[in-house]
py3Dmol code that shows the C-alpha trace and the ligand (Angstrom):
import py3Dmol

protein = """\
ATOM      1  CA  UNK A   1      12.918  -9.941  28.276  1.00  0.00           C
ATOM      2  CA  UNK A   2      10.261  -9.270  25.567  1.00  0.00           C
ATOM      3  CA  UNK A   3       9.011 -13.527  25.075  1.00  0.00           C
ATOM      4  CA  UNK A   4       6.374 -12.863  26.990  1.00  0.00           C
ATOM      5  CA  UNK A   5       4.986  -9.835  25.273  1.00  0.00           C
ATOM      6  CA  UNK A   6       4.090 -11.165  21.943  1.00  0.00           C
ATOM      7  CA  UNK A   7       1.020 -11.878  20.271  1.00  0.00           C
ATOM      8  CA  UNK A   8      -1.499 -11.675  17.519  1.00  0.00           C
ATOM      9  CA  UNK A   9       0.358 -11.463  13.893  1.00  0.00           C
ATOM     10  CA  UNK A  10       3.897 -11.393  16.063  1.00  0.00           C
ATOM     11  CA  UNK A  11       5.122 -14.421  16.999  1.00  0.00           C
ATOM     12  CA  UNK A  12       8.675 -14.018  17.661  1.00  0.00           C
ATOM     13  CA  UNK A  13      11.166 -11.236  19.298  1.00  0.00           C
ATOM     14  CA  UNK A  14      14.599 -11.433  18.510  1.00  0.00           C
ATOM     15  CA  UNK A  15      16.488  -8.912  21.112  1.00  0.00           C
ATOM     16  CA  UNK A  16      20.050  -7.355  21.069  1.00  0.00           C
ATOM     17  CA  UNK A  17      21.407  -5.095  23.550  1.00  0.00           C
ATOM     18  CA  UNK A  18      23.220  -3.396  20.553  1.00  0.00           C
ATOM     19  CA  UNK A  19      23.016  -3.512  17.054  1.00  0.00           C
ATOM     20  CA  UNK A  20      23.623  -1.521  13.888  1.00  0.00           C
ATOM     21  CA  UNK A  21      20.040  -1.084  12.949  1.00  0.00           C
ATOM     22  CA  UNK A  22      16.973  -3.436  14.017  1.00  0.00           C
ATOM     23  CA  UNK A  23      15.397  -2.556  10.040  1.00  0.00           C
ATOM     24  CA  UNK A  24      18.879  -3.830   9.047  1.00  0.00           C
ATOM     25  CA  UNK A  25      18.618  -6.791  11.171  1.00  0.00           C
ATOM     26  CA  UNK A  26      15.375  -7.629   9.914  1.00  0.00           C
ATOM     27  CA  UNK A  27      16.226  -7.245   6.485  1.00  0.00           C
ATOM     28  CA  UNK A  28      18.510  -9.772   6.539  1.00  0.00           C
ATOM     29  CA  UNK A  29      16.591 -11.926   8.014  1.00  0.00           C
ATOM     30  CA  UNK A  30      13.777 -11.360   5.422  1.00  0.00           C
ATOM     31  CA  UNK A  31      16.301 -12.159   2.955  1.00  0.00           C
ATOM     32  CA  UNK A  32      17.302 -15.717   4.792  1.00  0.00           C
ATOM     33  CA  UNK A  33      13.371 -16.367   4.402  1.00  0.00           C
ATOM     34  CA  UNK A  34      12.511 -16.493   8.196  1.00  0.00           C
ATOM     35  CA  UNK A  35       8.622 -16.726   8.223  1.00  0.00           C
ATOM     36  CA  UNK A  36       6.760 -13.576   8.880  1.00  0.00           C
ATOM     37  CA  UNK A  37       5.648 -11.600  12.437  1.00  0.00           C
ATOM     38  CA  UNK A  38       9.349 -11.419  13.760  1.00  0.00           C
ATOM     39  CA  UNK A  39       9.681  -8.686  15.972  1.00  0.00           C
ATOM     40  CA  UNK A  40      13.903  -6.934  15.918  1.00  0.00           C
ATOM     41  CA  UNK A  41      14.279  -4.987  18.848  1.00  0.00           C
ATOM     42  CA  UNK A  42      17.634  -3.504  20.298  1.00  0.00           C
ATOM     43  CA  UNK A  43      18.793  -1.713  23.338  1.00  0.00           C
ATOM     44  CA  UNK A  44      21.017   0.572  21.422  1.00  0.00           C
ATOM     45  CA  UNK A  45      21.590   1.179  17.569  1.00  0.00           C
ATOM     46  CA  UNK A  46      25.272   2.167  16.410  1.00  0.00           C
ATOM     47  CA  UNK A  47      23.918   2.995  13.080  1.00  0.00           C
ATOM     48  CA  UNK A  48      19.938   4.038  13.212  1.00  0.00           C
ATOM     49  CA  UNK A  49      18.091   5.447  10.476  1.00  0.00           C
ATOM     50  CA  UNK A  50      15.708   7.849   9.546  1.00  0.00           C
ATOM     51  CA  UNK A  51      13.748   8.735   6.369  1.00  0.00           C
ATOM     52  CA  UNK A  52      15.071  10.342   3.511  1.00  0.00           C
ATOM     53  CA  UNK A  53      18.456   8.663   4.641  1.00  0.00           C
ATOM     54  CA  UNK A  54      18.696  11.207   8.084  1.00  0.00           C
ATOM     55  CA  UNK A  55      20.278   9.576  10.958  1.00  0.00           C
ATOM     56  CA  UNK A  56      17.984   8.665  13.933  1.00  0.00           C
ATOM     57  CA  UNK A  57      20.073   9.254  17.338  1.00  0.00           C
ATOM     58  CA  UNK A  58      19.164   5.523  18.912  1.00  0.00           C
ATOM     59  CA  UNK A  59      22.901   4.987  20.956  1.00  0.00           C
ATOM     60  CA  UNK A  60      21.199   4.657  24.293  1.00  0.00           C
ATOM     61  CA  UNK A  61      18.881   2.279  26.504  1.00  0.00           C
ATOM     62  CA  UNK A  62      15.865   4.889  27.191  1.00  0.00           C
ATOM     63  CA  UNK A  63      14.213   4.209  23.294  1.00  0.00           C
ATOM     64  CA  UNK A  64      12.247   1.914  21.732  1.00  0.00           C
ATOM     65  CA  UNK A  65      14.083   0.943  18.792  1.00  0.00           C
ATOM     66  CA  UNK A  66      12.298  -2.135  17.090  1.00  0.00           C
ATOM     67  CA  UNK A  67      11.330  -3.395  13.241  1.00  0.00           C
ATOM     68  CA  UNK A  68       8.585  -5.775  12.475  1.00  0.00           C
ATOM     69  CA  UNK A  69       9.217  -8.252   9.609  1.00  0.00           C
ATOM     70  CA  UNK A  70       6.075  -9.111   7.729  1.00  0.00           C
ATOM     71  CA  UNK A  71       5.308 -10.452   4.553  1.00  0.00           C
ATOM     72  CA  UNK A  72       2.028  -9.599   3.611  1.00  0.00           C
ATOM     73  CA  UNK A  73       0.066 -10.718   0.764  1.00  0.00           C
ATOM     74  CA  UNK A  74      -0.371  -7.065  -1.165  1.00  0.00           C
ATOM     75  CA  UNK A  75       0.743  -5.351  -3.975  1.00  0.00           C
ATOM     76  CA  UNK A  76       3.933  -3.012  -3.715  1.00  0.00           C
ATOM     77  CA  UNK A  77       2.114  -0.299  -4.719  1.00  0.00           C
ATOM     78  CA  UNK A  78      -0.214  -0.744  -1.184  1.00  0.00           C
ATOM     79  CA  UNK A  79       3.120  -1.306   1.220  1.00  0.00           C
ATOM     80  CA  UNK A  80       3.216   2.441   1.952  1.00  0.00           C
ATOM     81  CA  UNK A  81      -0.223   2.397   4.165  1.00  0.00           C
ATOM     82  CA  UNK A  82       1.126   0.243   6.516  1.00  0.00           C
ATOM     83  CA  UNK A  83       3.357   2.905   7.845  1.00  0.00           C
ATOM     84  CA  UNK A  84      -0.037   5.276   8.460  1.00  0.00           C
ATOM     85  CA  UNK A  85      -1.762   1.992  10.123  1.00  0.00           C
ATOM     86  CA  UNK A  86       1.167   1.246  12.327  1.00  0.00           C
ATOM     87  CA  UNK A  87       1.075   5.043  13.114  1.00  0.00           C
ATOM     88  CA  UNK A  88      -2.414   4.281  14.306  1.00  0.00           C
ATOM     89  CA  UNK A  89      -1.141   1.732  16.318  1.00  0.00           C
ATOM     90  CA  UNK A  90       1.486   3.509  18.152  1.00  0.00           C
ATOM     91  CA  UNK A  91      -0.903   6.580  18.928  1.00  0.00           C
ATOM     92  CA  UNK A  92      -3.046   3.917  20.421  1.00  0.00           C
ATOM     93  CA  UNK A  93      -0.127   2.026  21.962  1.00  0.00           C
ATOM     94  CA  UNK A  94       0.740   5.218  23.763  1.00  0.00           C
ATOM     95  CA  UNK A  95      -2.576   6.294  24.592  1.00  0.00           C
ATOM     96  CA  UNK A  96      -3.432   2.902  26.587  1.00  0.00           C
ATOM     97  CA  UNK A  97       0.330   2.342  28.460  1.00  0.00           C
ATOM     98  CA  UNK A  98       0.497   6.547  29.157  1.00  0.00           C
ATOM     99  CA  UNK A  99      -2.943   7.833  29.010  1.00  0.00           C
ATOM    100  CA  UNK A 100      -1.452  10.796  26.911  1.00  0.00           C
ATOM    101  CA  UNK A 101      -2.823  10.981  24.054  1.00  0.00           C
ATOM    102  CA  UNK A 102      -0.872  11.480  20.998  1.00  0.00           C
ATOM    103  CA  UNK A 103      -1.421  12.935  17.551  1.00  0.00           C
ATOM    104  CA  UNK A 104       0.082  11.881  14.272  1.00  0.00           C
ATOM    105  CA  UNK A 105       1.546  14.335  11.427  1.00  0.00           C
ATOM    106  CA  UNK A 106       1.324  13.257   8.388  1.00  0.00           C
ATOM    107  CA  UNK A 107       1.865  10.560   6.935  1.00  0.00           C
ATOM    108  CA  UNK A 108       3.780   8.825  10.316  1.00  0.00           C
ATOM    109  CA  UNK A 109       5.488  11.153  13.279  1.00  0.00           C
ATOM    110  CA  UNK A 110       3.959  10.692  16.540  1.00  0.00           C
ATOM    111  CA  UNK A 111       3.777  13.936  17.956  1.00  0.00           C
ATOM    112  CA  UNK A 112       2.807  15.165  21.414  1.00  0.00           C
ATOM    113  CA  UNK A 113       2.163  18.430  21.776  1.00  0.00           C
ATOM    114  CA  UNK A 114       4.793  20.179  18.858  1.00  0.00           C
ATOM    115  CA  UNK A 115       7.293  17.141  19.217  1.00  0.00           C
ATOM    116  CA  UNK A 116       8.074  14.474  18.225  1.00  0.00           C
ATOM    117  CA  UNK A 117       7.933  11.084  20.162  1.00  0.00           C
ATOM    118  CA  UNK A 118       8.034   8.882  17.561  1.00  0.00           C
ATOM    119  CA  UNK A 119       8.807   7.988  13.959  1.00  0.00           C
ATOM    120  CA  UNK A 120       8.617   5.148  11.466  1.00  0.00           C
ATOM    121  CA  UNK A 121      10.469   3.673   9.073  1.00  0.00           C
ATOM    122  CA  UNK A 122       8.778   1.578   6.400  1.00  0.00           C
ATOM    123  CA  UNK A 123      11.191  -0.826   3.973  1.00  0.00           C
ATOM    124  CA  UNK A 124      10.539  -3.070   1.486  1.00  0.00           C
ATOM    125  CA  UNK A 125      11.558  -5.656  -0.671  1.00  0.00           C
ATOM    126  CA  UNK A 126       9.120  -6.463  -4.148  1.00  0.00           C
ATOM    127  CA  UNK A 127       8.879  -7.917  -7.721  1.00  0.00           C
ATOM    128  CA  UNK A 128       6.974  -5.372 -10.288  1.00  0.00           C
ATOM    129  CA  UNK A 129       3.712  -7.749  -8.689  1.00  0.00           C
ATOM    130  CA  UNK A 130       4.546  -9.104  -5.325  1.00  0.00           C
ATOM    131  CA  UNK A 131       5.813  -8.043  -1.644  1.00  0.00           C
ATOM    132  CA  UNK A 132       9.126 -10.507  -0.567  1.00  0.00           C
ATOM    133  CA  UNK A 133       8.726  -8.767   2.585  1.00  0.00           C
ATOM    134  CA  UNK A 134       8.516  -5.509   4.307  1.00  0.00           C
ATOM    135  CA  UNK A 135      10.253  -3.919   7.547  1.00  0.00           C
ATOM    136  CA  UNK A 136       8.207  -1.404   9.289  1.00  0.00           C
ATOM    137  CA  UNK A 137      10.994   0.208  11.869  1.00  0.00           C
ATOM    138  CA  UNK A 138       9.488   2.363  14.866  1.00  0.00           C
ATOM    139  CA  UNK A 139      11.364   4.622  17.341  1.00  0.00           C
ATOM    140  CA  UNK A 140       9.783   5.450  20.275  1.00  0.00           C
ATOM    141  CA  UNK A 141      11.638   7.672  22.660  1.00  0.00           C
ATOM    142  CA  UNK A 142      10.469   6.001  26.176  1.00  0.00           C
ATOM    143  CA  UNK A 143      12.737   7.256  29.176  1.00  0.00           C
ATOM    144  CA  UNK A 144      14.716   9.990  27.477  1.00  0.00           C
ATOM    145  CA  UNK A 145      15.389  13.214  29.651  1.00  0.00           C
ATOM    146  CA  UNK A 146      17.232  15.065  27.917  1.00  0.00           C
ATOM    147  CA  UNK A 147      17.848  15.018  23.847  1.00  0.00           C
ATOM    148  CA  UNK A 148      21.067  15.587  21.574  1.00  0.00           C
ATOM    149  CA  UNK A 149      21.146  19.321  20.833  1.00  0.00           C
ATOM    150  CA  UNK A 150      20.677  18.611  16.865  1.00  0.00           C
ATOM    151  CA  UNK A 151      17.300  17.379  18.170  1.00  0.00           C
ATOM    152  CA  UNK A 152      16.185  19.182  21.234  1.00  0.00           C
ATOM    153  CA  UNK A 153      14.020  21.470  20.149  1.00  0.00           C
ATOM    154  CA  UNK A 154      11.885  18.891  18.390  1.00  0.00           C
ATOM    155  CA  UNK A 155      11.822  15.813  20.094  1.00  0.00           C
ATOM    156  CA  UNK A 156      10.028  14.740  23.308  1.00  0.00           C
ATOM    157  CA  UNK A 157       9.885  11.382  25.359  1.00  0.00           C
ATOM    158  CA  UNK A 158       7.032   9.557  26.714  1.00  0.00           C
ATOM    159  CA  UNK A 159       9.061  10.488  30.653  1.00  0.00           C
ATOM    160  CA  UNK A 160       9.163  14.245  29.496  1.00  0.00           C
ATOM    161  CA  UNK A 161       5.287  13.974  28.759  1.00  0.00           C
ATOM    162  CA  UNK A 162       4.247  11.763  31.503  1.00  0.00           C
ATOM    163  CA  UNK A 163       6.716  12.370  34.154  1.00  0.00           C
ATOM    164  CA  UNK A 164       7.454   9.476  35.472  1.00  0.00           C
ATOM    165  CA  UNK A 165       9.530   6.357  33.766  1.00  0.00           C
ATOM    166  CA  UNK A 166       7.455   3.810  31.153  1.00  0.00           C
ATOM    167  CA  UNK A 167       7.962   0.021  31.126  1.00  0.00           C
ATOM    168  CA  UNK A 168       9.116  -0.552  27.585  1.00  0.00           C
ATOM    169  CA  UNK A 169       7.596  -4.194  28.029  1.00  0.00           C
ATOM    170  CA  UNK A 170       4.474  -2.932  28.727  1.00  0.00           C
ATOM    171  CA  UNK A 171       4.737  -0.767  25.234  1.00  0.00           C
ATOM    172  CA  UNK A 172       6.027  -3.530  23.486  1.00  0.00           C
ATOM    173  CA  UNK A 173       2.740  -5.795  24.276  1.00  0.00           C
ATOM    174  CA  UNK A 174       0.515  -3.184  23.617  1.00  0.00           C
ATOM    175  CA  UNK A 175       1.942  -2.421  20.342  1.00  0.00           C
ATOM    176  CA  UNK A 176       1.508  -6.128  19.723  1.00  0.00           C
ATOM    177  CA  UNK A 177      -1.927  -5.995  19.855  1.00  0.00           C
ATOM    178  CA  UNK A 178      -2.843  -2.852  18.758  1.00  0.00           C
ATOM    179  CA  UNK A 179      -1.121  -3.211  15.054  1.00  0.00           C
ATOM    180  CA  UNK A 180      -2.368  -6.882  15.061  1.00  0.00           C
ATOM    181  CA  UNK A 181      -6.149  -5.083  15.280  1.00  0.00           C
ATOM    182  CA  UNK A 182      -4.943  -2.374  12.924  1.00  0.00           C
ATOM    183  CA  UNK A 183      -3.583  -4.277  10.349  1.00  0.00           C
ATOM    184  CA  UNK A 184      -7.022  -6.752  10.636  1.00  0.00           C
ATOM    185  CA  UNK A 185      -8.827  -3.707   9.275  1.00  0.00           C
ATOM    186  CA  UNK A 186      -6.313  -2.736   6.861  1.00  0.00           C
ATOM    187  CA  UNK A 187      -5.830  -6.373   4.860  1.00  0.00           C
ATOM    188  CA  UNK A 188      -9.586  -6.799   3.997  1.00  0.00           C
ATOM    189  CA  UNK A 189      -9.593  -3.844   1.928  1.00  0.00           C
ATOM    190  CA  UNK A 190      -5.788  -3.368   1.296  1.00  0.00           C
ATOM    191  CA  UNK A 191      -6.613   0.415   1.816  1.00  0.00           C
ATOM    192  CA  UNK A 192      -7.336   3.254   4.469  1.00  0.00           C
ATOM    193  CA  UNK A 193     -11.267   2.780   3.898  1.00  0.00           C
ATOM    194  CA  UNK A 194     -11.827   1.123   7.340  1.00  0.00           C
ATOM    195  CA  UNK A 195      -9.321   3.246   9.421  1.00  0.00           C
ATOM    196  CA  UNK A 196      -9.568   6.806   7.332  1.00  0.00           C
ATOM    197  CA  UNK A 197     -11.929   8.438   9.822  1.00  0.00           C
ATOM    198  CA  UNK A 198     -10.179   7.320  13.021  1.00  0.00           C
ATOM    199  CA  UNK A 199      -7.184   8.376  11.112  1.00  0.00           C
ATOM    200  CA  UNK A 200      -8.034  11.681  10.612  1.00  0.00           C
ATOM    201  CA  UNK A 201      -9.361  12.293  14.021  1.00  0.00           C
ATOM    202  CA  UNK A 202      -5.402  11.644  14.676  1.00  0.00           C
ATOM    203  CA  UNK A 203      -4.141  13.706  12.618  1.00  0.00           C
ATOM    204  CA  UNK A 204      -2.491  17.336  14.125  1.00  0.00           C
ATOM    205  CA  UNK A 205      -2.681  18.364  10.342  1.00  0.00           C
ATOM    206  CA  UNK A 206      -6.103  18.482  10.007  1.00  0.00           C
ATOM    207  CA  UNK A 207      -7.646  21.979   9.247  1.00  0.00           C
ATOM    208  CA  UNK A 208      -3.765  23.369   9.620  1.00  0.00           C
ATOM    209  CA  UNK A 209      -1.844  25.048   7.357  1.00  0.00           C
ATOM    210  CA  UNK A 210       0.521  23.150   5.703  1.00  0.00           C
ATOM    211  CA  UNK A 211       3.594  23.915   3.745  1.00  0.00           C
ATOM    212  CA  UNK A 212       3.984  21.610   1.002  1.00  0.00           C
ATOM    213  CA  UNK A 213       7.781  21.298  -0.400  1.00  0.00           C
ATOM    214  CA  UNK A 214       8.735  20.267  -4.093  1.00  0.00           C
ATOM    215  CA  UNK A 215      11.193  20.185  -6.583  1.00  0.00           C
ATOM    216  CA  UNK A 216       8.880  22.981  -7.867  1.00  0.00           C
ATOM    217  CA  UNK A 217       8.979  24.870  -4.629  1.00  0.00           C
ATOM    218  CA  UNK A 218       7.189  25.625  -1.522  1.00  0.00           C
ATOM    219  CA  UNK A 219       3.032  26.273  -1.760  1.00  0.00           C
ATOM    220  CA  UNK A 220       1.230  26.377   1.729  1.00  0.00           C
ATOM    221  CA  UNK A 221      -2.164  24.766   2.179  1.00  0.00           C
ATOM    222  CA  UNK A 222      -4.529  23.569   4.590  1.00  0.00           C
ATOM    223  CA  UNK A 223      -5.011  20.330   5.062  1.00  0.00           C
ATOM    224  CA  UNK A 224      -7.867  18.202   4.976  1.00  0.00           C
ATOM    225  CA  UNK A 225      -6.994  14.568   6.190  1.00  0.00           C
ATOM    226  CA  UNK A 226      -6.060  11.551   4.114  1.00  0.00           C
ATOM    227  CA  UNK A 227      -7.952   9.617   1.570  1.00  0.00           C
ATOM    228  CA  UNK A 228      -8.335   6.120   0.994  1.00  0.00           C
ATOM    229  CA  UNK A 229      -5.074   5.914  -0.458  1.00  0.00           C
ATOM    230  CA  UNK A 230      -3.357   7.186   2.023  1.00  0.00           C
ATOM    231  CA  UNK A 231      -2.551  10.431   0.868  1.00  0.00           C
ATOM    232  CA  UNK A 232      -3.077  13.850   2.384  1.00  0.00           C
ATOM    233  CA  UNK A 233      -5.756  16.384   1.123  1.00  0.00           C
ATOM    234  CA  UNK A 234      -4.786  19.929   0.250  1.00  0.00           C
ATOM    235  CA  UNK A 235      -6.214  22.806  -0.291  1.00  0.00           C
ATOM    236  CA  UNK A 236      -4.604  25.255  -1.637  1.00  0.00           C
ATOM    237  CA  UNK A 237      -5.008  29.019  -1.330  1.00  0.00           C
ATOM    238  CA  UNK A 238      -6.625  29.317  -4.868  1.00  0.00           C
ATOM    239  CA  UNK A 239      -9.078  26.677  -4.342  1.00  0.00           C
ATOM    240  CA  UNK A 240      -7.707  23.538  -5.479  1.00  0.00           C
ATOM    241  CA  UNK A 241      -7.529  20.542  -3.589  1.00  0.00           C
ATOM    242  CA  UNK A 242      -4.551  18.151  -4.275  1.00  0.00           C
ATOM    243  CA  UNK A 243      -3.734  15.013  -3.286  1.00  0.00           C
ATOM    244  CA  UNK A 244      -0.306  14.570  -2.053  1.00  0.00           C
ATOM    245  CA  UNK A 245       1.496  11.500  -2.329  1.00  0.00           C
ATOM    246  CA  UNK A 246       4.934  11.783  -1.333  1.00  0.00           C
ATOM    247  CA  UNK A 247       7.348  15.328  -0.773  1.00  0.00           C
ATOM    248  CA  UNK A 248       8.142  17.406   2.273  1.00  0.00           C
ATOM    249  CA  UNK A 249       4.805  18.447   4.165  1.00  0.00           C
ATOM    250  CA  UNK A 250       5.497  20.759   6.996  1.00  0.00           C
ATOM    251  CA  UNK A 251       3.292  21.795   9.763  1.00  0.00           C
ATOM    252  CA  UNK A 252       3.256  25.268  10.803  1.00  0.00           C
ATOM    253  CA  UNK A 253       3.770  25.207  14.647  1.00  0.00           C
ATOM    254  CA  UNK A 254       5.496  21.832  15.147  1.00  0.00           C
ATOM    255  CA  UNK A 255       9.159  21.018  15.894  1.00  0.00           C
ATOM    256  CA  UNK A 256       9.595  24.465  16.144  1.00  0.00           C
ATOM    257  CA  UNK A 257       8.545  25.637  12.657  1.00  0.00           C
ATOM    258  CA  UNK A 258       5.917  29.006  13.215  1.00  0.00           C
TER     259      UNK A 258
END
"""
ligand_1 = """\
16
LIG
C 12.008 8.905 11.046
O 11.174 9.559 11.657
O 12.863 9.459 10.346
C 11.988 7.398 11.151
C 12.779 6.893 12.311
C 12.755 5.380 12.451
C 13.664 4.902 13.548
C 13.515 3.442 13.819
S 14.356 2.941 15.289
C 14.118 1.267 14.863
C 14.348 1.143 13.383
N 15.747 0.984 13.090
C 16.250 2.002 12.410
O 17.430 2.105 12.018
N 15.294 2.916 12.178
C 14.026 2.503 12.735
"""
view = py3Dmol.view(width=600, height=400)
view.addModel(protein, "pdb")
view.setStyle({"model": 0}, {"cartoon": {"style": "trace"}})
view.addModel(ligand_1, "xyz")
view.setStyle({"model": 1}, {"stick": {}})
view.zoomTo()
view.show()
């Protein structure tokens, strides 16, 4: 169904009508020490997952559920861009298969409009020096019309946006490409240097107020974009601007939060 759709640093689908988790298929096959560019994608997932261990509803036909299986020649400590560059390349995927064009919160929800249409995934397995491999798992919801009522308020589909149904094939090949050019730009510098600007011209953040959640509490902000690391800009109300690396960043006026 999907042979004919690969290309550029994918070379390979693997496709199950249902399985536990595509990031879970791939990691096992990471650990077996099949070659990189392996592309897991599944009808249905009985057991998908979200970050910070949150379920991701994936038990029907009208997502994208899919994890790429690279094994790129970085250090650990870079692994966590790739989930902003293949943010990039879903916003772009979207925006040439749709025409609608997408914006990405930080650091890797699609969002269209104040929901959500897609989120990613990033796993890894490293020595102190050395990637073995990393899984970058994306959820696109394609055909959806209608959402589980933990969800509703926040999530949209690509059909609820566009109106009519999307080809995931044609999504599929297009992502193909797209993080193939992405990830081009990202391995020469190993950093966001070549993509920061187009990156921030993404992001719904940008010159928003952002709440900013820590084991020390909640400070709002505004952010700025990212920097070459990666990380998002913030200025806070008394002047300071902070770079922030990991934690809960909400934006005001998406998925429902005003
Ligand atoms: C998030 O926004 O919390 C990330 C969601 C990632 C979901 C995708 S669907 C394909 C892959 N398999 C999983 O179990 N999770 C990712």
């Amino acid at each position: 169904m999907y042979d004919g759709c690969v290309s550029g640093i994918v070379s390979d689908v693997i496709h199950f009508t249902e399985t536990d988790s595509t990031n879970n298929q791939a990691k096992c096959y990471g650990l077996q020490g099949v070659s990189q560019g392996t592309l897991f994608i599944a009808d249905r997932q009985t057991a998908g997952r979200g970050r910070r261990g949150r379920t991701w509803i994936s038990g029907d036909a009208d997502g994208l559920w899919m994890s790429l299986l690279i094994k790129p020649d970085i250090k650990p400590e870079c692994a966590s861009m790739l989930t902003l560059v293949t943010a990039m390349a879903v916003a772009e995927t979207i925006r040439k298969v749709t025409g609608i064009s997408g914006l990405i919160k930080w650091p890797n929800d699609i969002v269209i409009g104040d929901r959500k249409v897609c989120g990613i995934l990033t796993e890894m397995s490293a020595k102190p020096e050395a990637v073995d491999y990393i899984v970058i798992g994306v959820g696109i919801n394609v055909n959806s019309k209608e959402f589980h009522e933990s969800v509703k308020d926040m999530a949209t589909s690509l059909y609820m946006c566009c109106g009519r149904e999307v080809k995931k094939e044609d999504l599929v090949k297009t992502f193909c490409e797209e993080f193939t050019a992405y990830y081009e730009k990202f391995v020469v510098t190993c950093d966001m240097s070549e993509l920061a600007d187009e990156y921030n011209k993404l992001l719904v953040n940008a010159g928003r107020p952002v709440s900013v959640e820590s084991p020390a509490g909640k400070r709002v902000g505004k952010a700025l974009g990212i920097d070459v690391t990666g990380a998002l800009l913030v200025e806070f109300e008394e002047g300071t601007v902070e770079s922030i690396t990991a934690g809960e960043v909400s934006v005001r006026g998406l998925y429902g939060y005003v």
